[in-house]
ZADREN-294186 format. One record per residue: residue in one letter; z negated, x, y of N, C-alpha, C in turn. Coordinates in steps of 0.1 Angstrom, whole numbers, plus 2048, in hexadecimal, padded with zeros to 3 digits. Layout:
residues N
AZXYZXYZXY ...
This chain:
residues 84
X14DB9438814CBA238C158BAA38A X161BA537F16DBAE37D179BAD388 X176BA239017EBA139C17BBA83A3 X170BB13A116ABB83AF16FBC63B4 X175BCE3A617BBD63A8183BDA3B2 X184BE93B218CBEB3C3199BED3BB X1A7BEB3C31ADBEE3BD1B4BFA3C2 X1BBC023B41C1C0F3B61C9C0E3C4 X1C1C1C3CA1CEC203D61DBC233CD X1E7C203DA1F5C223D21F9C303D3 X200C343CA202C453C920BC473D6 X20AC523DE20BC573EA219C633E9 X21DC693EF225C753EE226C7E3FE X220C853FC221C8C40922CC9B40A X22EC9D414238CA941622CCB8415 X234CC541122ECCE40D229CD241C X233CCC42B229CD443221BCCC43A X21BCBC435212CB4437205CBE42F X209CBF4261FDCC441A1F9CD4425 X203CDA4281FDCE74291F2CE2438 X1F7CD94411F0CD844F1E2CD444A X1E2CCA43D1D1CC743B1CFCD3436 X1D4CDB42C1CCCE24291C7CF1436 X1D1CF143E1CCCF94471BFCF6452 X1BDCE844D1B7CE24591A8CE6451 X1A5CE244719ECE3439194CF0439 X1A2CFE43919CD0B439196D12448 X19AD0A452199D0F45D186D1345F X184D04458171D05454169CFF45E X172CF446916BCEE474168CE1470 X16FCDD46616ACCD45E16DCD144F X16BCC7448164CC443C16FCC0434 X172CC542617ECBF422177CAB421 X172CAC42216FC9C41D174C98431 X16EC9C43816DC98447180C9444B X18ACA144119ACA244719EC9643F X196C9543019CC8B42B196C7C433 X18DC7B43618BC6F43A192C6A445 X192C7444F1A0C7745E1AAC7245B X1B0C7344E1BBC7344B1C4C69442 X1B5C6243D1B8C594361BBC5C425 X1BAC694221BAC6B4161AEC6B408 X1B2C714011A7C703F61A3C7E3F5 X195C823F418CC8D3F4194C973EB X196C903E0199C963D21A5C9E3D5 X1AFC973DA1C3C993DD1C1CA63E9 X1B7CA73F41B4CAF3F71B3CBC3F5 X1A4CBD3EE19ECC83E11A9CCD3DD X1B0CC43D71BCCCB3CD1C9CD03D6 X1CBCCC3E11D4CD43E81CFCE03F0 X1C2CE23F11B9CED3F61BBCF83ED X1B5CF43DD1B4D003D01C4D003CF X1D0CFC3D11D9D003CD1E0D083D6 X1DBD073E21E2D113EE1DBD193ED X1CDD1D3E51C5D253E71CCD2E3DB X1CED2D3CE1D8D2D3BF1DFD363C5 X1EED2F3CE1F8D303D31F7D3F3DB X1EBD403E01EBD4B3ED1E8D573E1 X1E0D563D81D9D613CF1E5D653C7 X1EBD5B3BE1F9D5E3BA204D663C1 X207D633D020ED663D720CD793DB X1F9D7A3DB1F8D893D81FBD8D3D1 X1F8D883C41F6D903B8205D953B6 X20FD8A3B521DD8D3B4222D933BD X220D9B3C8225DA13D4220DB23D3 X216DB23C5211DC23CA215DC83BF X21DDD53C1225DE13B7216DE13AE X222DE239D21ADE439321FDF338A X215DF838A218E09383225E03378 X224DFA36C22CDF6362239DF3361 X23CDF136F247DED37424BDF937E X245E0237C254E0E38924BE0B39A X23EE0639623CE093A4242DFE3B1 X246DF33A7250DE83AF248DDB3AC X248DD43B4249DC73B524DDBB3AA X245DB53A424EDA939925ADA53A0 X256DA33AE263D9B3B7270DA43B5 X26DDB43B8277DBA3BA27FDC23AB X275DBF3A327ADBF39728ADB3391 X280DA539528BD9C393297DA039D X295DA73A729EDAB3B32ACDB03AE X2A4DBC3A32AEDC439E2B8DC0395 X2B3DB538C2B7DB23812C1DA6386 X2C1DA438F2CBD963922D8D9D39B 
């Protein structure tokens, strides 16, 4: 029975805009993340987690982009702007 095991897929490396096209494909909402990963040959999971991290990435990318009273009414970005 111990031979029966599957054995580990080998660790993969994909390019950041490979990642962004599944994940665009993912949010568009016409297939299933399980359906892009199966398309695609990937793993459900490697998916998910490039979905929640573009999802991270976009909420971060608000939050950091909108003037804060504490700061002058400026931008974190344009704070570091000033200072460099």
């Amino acid at each position: 029975m111990e031979n029966m095991r599957k054995k580990p897929r080998p660790r993969l490396s994909f390019t950041p805009e490979f990642k962004a096209e599944i994940v665009d494909l993912c949010q568009r909402g016409d297939r299933s993340v399980g359906q892009v990963a199966k398309d695609f040959d990937l793993t459900e999971t490697a998916v998910r987690d490039w979905v929640r991290q573009a999802d991270l990435d976009a909420l971060a990318a608000r939050l950091n982009n909108r003037p804060r009273k504490c700061l002058g009414y400026r931008t974190p970005a344009q704070c570091v702007a000033l200072t460099l």
